[in-house]
N, C-alpha and C positions, 0 to 999 in steps of 0.2 A: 568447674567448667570454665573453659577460657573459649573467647574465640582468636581464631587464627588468620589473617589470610595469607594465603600463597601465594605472592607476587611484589616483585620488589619496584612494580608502578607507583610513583608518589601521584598520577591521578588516582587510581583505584583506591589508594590509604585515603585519598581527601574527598573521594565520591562515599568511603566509608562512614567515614566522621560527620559528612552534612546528611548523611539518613538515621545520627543520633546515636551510633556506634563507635565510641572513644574509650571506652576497654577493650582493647585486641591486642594483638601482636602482629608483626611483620616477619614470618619467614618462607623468605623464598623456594621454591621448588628447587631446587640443584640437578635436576637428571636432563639428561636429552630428549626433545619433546619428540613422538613416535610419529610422524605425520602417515596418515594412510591416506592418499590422494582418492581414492574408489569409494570414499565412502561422500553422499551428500555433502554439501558443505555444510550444512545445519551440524549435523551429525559428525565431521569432521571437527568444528569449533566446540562442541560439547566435548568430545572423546579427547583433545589440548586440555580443556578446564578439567578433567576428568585425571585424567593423570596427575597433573599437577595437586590436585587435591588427595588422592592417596599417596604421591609419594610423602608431602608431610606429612599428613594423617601417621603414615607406619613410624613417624620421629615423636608423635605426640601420644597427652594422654586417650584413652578411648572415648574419654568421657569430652573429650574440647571439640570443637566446632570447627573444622576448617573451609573456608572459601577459597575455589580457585576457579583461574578465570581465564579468559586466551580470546582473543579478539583478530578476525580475518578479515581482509579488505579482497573482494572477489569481481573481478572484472573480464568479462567473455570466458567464465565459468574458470578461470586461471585466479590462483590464491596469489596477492602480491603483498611478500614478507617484507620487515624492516630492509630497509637499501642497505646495501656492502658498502655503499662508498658514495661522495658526490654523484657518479658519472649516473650511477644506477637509482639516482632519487630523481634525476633530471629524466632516465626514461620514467620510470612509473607516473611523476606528475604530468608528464606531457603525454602519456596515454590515457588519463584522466581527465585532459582537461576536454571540456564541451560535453562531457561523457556523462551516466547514471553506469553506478556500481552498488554494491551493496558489502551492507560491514555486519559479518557474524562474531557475535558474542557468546562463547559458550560458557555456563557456570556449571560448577558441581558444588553442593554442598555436603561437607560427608562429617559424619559421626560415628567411629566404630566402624562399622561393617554399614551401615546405613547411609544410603547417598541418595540425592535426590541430584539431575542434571536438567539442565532447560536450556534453549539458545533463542536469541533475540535476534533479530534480523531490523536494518534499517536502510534505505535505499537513498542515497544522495549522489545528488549532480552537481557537478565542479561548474566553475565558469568558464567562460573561451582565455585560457593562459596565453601570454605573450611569452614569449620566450625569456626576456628581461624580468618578468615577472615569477617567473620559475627560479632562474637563477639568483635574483634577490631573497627569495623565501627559502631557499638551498643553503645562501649565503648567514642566516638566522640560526643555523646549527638545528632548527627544530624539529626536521624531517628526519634524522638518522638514525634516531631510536622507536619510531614510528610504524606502523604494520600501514601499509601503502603511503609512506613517505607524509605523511600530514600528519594533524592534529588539530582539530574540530575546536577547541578547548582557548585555544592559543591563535599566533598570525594566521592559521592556516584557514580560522572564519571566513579570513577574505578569498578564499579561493572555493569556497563554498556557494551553489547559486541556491539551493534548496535541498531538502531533505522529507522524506517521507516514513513517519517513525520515531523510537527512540533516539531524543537527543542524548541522552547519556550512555545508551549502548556504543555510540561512535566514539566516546570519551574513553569508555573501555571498560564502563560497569552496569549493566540497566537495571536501575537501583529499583524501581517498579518491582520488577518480576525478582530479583533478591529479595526486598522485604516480604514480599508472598510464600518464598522458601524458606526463610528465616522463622516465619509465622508458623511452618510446618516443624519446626526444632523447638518452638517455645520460645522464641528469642522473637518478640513484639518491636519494633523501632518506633512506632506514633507513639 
């Protein structure tokens, strides 16, 4: 038995290894992710992790463990993906800032035919951005590859005023509620 995870986030590999998980592997999902906009967003970020975890799964043994995982940034009920480009990180963080939004983490963990999914939900509010202050943190490269232009983890602290919830569900894994399904496959991490 091996475990797997599905996602080629180097936070999620390193949120892996600090909950004691350093036999795995990394392969990423490859397919196009199915968005159904009509479904909850709980259940929208679970049904990402969800895919992502059978399309490995069908590449692997029955017997390995795959994790997958898909993180939403949801603001006046509108999902805001990784930015296209500069123009489009500067609106997302400037409709963010002074605001409370919330970041769905959906995971699936699947073995076989046997899948367990859960989603974490964490509610954080930006600070008042200055414009100079958006375009600095734009200017970091760090927001590009980001699901609402930030990253909790990194500079993007500073654009943080608080949070209510999973800190590591923002990061992009909530390692809590993983160890608990992990516990459900036999795979202990204390």
């Amino acid at each position: 038995m091996s475990i797997i995870l599905a996602s080629r986030s180097p936070r999620r590999k390193a949120l892996l290894e600090q909950m004691g998980i350093t036999d795995f592997q990394v392969i990423p999902a490859q397919g196009e992710e199915k968005m159904d906009h009509s479904l909850p967003k709980e259940q929208l970020a679970q049904e990402l992790a969800r895919q992502k975890a059978a399309q490995v799964a069908a590449q692997v043994g029955p017997e390995d463990i795959v994790i997958g995982a898909d993180t939403i940034v949801v603001l006046d009920g509108k999902v805001l993906g990784k930015p296209e480009n500069q123009a489009s990180a500067f609106r997302m963080l400037s409709s963010l800032s002074s605001r409370r939004h919330t970041v769905y983490t959906g995971v699936a963990v699947r073995q076989g035919e046997r899948e367990m999914t859960a989603c974490e939900a964490t509610s954080v509010r930006f600070c008042n951005l200055t414009e100079r202050e958006i375009l600095d943190y734009i200017a970091t490269g760090d927001p590009m590859d980001k699901a609402g232009a930030y990253g909790i983890q990194g500079r993007g602290a500073l654009l943080v005023d608080s949070i209510q919830g999973d800190f590591y569900n923002v990061v992009g894994l909530p390692i809590c509620r993983l160890g608990r399904m992990l516990a459900g496959f036999g795979v202990y991490c204390l």
